[in-house]
C-alpha positions in Angstrom: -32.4 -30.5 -14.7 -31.7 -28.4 -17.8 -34.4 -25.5 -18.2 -35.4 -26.3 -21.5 -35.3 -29.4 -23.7 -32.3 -30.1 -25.7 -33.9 -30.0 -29.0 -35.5 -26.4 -28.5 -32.2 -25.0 -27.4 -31.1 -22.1 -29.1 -28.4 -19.5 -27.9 -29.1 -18.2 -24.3 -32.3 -18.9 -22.5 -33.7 -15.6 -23.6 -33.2 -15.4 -27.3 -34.9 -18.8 -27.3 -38.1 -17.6 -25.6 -39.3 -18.5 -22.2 -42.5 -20.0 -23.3 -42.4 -20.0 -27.2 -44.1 -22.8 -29.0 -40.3 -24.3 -29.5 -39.8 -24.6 -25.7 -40.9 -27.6 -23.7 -44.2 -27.2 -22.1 -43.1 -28.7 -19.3 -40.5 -25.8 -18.7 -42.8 -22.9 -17.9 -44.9 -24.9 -15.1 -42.1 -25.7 -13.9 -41.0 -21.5 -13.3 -44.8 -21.3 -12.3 -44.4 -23.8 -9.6 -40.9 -22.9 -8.4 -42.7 -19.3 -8.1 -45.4 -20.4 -6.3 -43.5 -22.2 -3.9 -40.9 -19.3 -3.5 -43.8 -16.5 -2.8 -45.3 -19.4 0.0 -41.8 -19.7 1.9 -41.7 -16.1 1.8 -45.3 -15.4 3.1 -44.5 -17.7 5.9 -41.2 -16.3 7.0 -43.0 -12.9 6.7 -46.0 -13.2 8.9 -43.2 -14.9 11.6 -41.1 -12.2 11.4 -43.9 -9.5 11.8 -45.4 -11.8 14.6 -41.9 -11.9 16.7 -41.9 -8.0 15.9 -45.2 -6.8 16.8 -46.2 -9.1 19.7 -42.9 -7.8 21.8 -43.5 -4.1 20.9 -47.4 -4.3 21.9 -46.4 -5.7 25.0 -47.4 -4.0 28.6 -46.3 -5.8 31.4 -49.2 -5.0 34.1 -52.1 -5.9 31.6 -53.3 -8.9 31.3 -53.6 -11.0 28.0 -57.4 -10.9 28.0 -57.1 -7.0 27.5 -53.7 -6.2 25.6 -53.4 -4.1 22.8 -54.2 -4.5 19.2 -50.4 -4.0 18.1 -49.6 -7.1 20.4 -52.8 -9.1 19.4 -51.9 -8.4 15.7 -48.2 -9.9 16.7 -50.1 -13.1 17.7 -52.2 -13.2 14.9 -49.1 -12.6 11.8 -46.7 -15.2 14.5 -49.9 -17.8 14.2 -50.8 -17.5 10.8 
């Protein structure tokens, strides 16, 4: 899928203007989406990683999960989000 229409290219992709009048209209929702979607990957392999991070390093063996701390409850809360 080319970036911009045919008819509106001129030169490189920057000297024609990401969102000028000339480019298709189509072309800059489609970076908006593609954005979107790439920040919402991210966010979710975030709050995983900080989940399997915190949760272990919060951890005490000898207390039970009712009353563990907040590092390990905030683990549980990124891995669950």
């Amino acid at each position: 899928m080319p970036l911009l229409c045919q008819d509106a290219w001129e030169g490189s992709w920057w000297d024609a203007g990401h969102c000028s009048s000339d480019s298709c209209p189509s072309s800059c929702h489609r970076w908006g989406v593609c954005v979107l979607l790439c920040c919402m990957v991210l966010l979710v392999v975030l709050c995983n990683a900080l989940g399997l991070l915190l949760g272990p390093l919060g951890l005490k063996e000898s207390v039970l999960p009712t009353q563990r701390s907040s590092l390990s409850n905030a683990g549980g809360n990124f891995f669950m989000a």
